[in-house]
N, CA, C and O atoms as a MOPAC input file, in Angstrom:
PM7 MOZYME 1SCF
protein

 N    126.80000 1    72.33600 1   125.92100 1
 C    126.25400 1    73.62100 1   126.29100 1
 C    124.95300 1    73.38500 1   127.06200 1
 O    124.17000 1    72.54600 1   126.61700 1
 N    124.68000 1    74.00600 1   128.10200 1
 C    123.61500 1    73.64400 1   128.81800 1
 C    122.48600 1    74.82700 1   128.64400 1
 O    121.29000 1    74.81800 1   128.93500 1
 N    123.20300 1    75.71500 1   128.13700 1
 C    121.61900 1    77.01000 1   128.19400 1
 C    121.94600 1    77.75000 1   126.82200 1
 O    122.64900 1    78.75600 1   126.72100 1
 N    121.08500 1    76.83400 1   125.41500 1
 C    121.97700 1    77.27400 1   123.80800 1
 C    121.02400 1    79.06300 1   124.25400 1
 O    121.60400 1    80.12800 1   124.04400 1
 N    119.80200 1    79.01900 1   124.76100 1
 C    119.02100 1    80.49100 1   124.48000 1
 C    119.73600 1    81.44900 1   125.05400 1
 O    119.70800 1    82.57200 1   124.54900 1
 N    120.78000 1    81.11300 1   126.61100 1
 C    121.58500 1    82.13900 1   127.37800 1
 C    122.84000 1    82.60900 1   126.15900 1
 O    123.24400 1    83.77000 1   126.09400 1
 N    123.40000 1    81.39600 1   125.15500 1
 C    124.43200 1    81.30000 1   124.57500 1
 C    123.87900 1    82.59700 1   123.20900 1
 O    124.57000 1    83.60000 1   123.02800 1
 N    122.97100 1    82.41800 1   122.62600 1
 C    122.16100 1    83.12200 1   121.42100 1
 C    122.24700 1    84.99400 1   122.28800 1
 O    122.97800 1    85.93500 1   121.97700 1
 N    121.46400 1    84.92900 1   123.10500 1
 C    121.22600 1    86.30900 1   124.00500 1
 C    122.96700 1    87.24300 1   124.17800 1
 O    123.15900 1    88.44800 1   124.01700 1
 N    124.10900 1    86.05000 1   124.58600 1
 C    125.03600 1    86.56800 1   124.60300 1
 C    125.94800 1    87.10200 1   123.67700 1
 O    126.73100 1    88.02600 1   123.89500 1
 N    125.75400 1    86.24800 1   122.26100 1
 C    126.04800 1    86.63600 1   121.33700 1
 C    125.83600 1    87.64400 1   120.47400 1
 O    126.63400 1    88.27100 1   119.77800 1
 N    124.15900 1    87.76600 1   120.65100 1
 C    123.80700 1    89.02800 1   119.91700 1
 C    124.55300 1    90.54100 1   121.10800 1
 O    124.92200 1    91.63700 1   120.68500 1
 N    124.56600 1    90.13900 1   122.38900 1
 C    124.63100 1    91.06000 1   123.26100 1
 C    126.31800 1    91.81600 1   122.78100 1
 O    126.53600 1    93.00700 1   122.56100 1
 N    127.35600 1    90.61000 1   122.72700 1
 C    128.73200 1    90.85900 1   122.35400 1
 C    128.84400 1    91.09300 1   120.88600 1
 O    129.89200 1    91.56800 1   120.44700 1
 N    127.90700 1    90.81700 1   120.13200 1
 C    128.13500 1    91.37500 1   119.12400 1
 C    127.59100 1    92.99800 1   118.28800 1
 O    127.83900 1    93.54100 1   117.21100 1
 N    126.98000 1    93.22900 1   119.15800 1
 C    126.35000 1    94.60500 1   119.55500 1
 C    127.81700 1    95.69500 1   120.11600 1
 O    128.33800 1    96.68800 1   119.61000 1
 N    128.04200 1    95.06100 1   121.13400 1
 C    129.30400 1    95.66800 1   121.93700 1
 C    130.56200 1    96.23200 1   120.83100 1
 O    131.14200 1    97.31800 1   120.80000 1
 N    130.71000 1    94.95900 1   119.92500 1
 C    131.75200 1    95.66600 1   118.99500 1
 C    131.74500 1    95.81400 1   117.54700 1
 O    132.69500 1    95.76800 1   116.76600 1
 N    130.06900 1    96.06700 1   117.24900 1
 C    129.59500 1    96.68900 1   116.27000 1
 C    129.56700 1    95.48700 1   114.94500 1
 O    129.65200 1    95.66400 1   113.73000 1
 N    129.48700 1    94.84300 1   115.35600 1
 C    129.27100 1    93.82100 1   114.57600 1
 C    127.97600 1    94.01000 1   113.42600 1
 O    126.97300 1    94.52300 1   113.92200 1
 N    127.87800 1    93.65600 1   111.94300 1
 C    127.22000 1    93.90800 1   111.26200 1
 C    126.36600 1    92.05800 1   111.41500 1
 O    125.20300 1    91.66700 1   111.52000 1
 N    127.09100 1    91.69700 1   111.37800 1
 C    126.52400 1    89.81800 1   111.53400 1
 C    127.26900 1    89.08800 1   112.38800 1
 O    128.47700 1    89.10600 1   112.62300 1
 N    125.95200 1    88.12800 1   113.03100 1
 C    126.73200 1    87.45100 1   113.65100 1
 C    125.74200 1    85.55400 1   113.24400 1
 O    124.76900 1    85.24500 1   112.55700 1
 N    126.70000 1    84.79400 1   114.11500 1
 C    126.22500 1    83.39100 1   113.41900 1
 C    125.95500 1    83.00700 1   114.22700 1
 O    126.51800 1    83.54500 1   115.18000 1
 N    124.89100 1    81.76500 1   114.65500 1
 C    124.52700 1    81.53800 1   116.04500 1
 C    124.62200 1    79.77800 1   115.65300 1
 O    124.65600 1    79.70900 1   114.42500 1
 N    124.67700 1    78.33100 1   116.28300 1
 C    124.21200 1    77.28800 1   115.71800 1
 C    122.75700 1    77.31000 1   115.73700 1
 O    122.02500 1    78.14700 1   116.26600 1
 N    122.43600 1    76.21400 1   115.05000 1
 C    120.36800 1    76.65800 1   114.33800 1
 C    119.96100 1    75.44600 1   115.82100 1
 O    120.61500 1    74.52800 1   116.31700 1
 N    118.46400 1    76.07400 1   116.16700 1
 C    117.74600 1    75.18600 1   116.81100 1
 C    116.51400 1    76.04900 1   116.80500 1
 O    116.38600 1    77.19900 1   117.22500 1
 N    115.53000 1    75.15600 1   116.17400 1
 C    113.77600 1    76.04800 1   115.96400 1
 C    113.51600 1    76.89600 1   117.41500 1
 O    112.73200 1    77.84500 1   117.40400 1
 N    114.16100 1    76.53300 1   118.56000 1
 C    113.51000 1    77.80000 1   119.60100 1
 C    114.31800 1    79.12900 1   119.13500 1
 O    113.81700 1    80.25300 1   119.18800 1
 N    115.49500 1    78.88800 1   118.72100 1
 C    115.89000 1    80.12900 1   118.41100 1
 C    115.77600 1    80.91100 1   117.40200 1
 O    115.92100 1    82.13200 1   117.46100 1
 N    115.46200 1    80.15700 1   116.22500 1
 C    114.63200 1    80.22700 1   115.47700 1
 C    113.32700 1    81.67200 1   115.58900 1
 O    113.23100 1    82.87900 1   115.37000 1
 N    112.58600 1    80.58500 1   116.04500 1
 C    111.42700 1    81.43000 1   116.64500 1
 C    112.06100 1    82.90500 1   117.36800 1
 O    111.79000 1    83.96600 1   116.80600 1
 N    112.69100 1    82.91200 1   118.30700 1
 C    113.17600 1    83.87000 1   119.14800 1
 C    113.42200 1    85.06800 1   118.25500 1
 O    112.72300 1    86.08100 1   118.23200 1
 N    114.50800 1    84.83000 1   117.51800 1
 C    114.71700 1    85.35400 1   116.32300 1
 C    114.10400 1    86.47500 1   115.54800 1
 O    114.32700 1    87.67100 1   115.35800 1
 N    112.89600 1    85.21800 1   115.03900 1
 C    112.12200 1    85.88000 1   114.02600 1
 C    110.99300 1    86.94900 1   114.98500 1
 O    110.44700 1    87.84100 1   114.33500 1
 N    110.63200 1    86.84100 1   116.62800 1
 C    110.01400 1    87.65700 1   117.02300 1
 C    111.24200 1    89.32300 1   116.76600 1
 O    111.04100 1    90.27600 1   116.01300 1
 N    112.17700 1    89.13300 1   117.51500 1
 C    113.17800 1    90.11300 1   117.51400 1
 C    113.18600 1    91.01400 1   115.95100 1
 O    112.99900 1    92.23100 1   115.93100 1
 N    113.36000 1    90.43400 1   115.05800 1
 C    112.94500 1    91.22300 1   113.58300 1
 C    111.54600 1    91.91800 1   113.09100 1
 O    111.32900 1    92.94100 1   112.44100 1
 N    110.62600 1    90.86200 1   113.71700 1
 C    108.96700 1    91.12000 1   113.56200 1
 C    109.08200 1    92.57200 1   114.67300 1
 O    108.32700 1    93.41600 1   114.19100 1
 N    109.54600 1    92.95700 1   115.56300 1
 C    109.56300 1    93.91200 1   116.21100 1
 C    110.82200 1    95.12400 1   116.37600 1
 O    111.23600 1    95.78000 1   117.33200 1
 N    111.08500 1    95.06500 1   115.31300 1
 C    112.27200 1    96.05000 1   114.76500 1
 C    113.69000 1    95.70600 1   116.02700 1
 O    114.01900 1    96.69100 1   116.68800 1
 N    114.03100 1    95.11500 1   116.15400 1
 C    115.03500 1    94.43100 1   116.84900 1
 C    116.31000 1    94.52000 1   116.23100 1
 O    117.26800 1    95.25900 1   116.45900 1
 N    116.00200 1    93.00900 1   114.84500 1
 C    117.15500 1    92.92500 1   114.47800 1
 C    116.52100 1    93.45900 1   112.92300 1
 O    115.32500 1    93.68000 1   112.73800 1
 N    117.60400 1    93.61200 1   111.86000 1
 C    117.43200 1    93.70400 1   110.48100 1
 C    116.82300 1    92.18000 1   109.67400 1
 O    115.66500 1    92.29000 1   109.27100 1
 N    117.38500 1    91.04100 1   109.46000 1
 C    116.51300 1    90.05100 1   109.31700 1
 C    117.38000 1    89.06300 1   109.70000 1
 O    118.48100 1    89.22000 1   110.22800 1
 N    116.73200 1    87.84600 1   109.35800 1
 C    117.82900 1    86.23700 1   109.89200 1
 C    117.33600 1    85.06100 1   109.12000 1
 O    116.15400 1    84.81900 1   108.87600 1
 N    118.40500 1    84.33800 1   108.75300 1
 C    118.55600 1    83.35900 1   107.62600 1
 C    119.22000 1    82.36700 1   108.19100 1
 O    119.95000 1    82.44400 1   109.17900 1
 N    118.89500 1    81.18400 1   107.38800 1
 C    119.21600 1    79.82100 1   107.85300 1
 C    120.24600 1    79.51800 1   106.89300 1
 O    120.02600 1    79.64300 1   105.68800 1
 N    121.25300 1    79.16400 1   107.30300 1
 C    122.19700 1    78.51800 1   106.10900 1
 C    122.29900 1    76.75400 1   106.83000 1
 O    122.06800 1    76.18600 1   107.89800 1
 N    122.86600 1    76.38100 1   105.25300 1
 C    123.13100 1    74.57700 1   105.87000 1
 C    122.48200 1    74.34700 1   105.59300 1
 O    121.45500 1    75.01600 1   105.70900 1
 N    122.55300 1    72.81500 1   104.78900 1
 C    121.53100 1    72.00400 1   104.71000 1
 C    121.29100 1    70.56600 1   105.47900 1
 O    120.44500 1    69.69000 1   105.30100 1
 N    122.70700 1    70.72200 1   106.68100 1
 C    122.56000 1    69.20300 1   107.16600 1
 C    122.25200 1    69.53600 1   108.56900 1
 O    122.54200 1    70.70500 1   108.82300 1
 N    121.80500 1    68.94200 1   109.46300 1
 C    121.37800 1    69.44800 1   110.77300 1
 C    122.29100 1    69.88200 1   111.63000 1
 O    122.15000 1    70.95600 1   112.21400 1
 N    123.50700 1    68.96700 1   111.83500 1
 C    124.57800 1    69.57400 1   112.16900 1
 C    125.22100 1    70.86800 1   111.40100 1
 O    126.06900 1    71.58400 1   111.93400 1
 N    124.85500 1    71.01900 1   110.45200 1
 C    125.52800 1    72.03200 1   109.44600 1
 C    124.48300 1    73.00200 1   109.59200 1
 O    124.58000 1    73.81800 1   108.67500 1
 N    123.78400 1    73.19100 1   110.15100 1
 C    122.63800 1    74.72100 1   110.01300 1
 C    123.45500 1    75.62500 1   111.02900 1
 O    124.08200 1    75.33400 1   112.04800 1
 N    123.21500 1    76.85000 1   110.36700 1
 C    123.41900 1    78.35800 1   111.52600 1
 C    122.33600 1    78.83500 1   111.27000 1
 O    121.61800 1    78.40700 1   110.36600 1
 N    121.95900 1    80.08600 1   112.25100 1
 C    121.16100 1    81.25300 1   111.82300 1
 C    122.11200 1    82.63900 1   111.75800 1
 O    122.74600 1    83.00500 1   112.74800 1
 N    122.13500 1    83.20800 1   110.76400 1
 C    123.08800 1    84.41700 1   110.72000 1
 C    121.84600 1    85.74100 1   110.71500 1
 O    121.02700 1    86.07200 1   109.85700 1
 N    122.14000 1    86.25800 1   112.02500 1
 C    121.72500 1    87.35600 1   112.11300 1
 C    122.18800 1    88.86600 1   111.49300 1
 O    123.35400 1    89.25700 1   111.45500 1
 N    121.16800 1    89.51900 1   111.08300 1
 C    121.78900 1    90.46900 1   110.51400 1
 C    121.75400 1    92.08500 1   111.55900 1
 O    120.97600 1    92.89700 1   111.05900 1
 N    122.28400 1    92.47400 1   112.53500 1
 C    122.06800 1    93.66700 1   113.26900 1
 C    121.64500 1    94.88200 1   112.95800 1
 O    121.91700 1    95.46100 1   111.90600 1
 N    120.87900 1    95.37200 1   113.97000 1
 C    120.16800 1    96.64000 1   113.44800 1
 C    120.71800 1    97.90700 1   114.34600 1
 O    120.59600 1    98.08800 1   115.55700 1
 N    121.37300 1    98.73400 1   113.34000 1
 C    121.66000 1   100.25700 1   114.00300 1
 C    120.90600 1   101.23000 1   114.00900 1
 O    119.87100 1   100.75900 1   113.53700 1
 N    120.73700 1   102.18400 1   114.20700 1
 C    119.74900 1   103.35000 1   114.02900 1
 C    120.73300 1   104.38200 1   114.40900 1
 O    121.07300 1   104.43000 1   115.59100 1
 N    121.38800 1   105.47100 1   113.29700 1
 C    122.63700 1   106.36700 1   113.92800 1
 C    123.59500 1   106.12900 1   114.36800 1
 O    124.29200 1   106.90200 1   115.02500 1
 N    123.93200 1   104.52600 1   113.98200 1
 C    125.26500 1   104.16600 1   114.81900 1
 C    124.88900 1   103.61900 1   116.02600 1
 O    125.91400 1   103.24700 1   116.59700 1
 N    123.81400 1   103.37200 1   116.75000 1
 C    123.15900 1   103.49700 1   117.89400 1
 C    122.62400 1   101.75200 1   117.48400 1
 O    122.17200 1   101.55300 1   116.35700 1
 N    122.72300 1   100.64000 1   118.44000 1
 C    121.81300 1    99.51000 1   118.61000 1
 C    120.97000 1    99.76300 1   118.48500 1
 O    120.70400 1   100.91900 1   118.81400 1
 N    119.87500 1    98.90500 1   117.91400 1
 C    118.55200 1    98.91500 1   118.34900 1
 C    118.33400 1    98.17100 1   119.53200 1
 O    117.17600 1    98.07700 1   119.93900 1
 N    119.28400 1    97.61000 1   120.17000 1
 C    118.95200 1    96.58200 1   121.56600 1
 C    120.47900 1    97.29000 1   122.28600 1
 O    121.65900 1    97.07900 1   122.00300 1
 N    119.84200 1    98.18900 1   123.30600 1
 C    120.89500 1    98.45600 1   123.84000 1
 C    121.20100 1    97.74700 1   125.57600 1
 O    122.23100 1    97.80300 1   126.24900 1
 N    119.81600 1    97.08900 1   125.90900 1
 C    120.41400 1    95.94800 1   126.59600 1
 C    119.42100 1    94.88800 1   126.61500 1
 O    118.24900 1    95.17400 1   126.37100 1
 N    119.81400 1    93.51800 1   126.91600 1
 C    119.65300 1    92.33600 1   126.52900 1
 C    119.62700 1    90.87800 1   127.65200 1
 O    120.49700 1    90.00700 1   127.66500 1
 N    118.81600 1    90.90400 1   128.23400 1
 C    119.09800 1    89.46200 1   129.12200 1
 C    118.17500 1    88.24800 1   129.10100 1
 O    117.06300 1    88.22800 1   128.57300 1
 N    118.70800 1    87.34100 1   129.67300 1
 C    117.81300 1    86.41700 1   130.18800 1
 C    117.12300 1    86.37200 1   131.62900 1
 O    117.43500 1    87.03600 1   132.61800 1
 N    116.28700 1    85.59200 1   131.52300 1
 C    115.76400 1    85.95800 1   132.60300 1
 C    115.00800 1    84.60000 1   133.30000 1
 O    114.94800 1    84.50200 1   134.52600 1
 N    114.46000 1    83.60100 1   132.43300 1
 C    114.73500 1    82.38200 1   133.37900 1
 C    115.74700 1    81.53700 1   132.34500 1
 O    116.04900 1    81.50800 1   131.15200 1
 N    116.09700 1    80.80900 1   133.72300 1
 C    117.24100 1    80.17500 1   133.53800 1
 C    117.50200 1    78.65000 1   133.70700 1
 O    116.75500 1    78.33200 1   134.63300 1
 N    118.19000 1    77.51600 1   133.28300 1
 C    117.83300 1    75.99900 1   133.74200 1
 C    117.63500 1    76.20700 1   135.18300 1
 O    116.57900 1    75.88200 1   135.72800 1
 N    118.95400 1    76.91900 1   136.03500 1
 C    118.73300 1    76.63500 1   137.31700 1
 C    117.52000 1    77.44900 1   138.40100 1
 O    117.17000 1    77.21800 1   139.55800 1
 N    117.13900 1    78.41800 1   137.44900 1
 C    116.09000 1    79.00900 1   138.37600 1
 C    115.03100 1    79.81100 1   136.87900 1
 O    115.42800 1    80.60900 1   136.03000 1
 N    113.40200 1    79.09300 1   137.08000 1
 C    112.94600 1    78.91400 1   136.30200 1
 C    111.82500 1    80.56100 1   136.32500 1
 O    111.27100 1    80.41600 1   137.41500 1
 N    111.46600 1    81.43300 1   135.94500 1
 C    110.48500 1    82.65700 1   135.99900 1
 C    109.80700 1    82.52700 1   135.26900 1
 O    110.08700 1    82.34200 1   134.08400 1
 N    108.18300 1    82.60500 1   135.96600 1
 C    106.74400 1    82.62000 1   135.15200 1
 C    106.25700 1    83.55700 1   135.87900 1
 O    106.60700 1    83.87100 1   137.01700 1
 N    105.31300 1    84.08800 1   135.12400 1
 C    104.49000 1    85.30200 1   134.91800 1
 C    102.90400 1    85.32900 1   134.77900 1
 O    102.52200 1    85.94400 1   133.78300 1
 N    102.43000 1    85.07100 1   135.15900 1
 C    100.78900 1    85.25500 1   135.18400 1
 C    100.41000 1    86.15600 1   134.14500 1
 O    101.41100 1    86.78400 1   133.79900 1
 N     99.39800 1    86.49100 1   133.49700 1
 C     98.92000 1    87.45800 1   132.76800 1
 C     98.81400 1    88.46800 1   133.63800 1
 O     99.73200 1    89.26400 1   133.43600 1
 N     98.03800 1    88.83700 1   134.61000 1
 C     98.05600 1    89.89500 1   135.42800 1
 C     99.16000 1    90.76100 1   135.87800 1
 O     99.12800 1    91.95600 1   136.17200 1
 N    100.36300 1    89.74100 1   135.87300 1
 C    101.79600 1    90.29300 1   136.36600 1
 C    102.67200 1    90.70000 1   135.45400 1
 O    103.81700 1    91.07600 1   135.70700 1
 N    101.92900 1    90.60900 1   133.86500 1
 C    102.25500 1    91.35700 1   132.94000 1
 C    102.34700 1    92.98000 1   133.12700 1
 O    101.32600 1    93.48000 1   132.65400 1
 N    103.00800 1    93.71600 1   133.52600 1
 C    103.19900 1    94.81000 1   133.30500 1
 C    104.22100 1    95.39200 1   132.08100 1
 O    105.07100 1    94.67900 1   131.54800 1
 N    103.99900 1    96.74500 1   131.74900 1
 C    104.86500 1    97.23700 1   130.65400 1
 C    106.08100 1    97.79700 1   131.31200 1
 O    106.20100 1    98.55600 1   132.27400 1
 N    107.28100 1    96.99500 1   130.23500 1
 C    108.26500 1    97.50200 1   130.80200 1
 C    109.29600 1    98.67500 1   130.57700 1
 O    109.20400 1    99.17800 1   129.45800 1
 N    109.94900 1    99.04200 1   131.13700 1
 C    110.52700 1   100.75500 1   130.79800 1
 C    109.37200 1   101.61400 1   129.97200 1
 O    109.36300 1   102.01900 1   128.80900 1
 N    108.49400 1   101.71400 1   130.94200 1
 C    107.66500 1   102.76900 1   130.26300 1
 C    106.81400 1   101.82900 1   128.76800 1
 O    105.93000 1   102.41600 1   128.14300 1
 N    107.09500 1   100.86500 1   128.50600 1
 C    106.59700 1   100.70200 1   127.18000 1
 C    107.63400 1   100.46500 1   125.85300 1
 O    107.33900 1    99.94500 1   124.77700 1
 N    108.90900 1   101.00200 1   126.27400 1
 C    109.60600 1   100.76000 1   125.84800 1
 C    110.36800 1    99.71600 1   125.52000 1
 O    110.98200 1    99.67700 1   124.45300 1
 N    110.40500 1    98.62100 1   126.54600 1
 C    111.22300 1    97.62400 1   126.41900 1
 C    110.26800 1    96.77400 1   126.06800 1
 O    109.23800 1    97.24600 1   125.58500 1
 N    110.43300 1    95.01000 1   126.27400 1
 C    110.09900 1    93.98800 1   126.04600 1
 C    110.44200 1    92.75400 1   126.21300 1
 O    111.56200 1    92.37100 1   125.87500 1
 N    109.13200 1    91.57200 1   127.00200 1
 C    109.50700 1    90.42400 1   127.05000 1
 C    109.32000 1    89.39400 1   126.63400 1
 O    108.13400 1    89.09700 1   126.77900 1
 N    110.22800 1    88.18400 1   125.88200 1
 C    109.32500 1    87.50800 1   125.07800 1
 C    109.29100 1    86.00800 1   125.98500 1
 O    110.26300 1    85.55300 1   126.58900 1
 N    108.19300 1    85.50100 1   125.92900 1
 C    107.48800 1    84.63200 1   126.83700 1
 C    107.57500 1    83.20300 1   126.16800 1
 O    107.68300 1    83.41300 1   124.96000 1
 N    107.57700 1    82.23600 1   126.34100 1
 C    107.14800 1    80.31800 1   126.17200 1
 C    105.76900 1    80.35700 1   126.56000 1
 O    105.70300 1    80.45000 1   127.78500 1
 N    104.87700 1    80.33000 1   126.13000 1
 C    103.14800 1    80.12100 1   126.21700 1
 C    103.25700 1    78.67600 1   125.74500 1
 O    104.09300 1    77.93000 1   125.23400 1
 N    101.74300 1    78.64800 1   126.25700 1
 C    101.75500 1    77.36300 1   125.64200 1
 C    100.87100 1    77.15300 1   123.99500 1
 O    100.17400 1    76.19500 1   123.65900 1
 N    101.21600 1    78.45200 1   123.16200 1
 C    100.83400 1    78.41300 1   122.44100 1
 C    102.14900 1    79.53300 1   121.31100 1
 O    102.02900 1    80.29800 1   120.35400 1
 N    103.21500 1    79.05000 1   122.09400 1
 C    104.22000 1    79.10200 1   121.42300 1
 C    105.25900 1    80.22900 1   122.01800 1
 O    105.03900 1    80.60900 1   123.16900 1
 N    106.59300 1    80.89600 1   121.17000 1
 C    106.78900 1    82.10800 1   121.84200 1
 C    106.21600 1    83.78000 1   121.25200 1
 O    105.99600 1    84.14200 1   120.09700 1
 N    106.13800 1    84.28900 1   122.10800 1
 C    105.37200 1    85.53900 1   121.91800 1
 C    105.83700 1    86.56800 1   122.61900 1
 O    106.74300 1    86.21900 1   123.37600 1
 N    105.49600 1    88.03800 1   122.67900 1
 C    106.06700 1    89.09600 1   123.24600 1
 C    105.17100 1    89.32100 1   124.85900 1
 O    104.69600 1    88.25600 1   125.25100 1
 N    105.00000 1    90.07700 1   125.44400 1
 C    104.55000 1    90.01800 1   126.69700 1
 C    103.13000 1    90.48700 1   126.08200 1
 O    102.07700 1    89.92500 1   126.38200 1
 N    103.23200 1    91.75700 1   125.04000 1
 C    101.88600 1    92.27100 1   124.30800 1
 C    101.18900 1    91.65500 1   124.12200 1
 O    100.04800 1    91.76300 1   124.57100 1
 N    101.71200 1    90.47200 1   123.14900 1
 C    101.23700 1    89.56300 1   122.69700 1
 C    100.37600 1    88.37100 1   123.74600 1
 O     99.16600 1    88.51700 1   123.57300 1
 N    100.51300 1    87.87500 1   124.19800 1
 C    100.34600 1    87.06700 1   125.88100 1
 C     99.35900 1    87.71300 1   126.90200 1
 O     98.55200 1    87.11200 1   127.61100 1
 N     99.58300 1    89.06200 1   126.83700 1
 C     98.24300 1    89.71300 1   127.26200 1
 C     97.07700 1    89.79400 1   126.82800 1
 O     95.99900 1    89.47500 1   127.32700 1
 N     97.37800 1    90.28200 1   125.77800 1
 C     96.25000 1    90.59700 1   124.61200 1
 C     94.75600 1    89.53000 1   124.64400 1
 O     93.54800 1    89.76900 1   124.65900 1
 N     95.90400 1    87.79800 1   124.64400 1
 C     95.57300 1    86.50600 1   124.27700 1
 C     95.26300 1    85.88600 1   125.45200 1
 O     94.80500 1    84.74500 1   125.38700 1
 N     95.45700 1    86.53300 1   126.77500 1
 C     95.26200 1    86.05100 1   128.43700 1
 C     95.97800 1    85.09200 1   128.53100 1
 O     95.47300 1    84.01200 1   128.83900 1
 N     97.27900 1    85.19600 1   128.30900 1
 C     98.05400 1    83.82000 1   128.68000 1
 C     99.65700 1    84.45000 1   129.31900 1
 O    100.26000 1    85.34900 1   128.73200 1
 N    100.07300 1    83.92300 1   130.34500 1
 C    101.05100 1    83.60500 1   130.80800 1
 C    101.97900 1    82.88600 1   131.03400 1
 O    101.42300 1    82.00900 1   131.69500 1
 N    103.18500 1    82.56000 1   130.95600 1
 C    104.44900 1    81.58300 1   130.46200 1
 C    105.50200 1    82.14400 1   131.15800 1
 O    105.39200 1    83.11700 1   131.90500 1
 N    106.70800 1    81.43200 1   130.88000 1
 C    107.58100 1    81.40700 1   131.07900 1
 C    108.72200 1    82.66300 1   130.94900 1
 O    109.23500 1    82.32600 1   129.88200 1
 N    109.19800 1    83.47500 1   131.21700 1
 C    109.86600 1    84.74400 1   130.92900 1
 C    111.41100 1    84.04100 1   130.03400 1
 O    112.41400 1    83.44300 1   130.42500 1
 N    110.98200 1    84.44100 1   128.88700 1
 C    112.73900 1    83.31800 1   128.14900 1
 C    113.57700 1    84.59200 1   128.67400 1
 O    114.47800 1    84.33200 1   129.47100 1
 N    113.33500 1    86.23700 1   128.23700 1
 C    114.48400 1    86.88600 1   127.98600 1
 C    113.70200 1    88.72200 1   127.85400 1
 O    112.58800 1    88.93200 1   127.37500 1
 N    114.42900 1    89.57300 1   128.28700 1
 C    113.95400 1    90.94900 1   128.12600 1
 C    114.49600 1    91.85800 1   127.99900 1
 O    115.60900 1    91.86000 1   128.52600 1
 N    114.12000 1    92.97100 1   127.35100 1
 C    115.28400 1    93.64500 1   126.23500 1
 C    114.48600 1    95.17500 1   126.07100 1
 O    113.31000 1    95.43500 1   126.32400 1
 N    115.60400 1    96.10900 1   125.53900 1
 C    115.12800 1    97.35900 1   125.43300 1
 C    116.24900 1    97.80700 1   124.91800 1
 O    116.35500 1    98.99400 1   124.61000 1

């Protein structure tokens, strides 16, 4: 697999599509992280590590509805191996009104675009969602 974060993004995306209550992703700490921002910001419901051997870890996400309704009703990536997007702090703008959100690679870890402003730092665009 050459892009596991494009592979994670798609999964939650298709598993949204057909109402999926959980879905399983293989474990790797960026996604990890990714993850746990998406819950910290009412995203998903929560996410757990199963496995105890490295090859044997998942993260099983748990999805969040509101009325039957996603809480992520759309979902992408946005840089990619073959074409890479960074963002300056300044070129931080809010997206859909405030509504949506992007979460960033700083070099002080991953974070939301809020977050990255706040802190004057700019990174890498992993993925953005609303």
């Amino acid at each position: 697999m050459t892009d596991p974060i494009g592979d994670l993004i798609t999964r939650i995306r298709n598993s949204y599509l057909v109402r999926q209550k959980r879905v399983r992703v293989p474990y790797s700490l960026i996604k990890e992280n990714l993850v746990k921002i998406l819950v910290k910001e009412n995203y998903l419901k929560k996410v757990a590590v199963e496995g105890k051997k490295p090859q044997e870890k998942e993260l099983v996400l748990e999805l969040k509805y509101s009325k039957q309704e996603p809480a992520i009703s759309h979902i992408e990536r946005v840089s990619k191996p073959s074409l890479r997007v960074y963002l300056q702090t300044k070129e931080l703008k809010s997206l859909r009104g405030g509504f949506g959100m992007r979460i960033l690679s700083t070099s002080q870890g991953l974070m939301t675009d809020k977050e990255a402003k706040k802190k004057n730092l700019g990174g890498e665009v992993i993925c953005q969602l609303w």
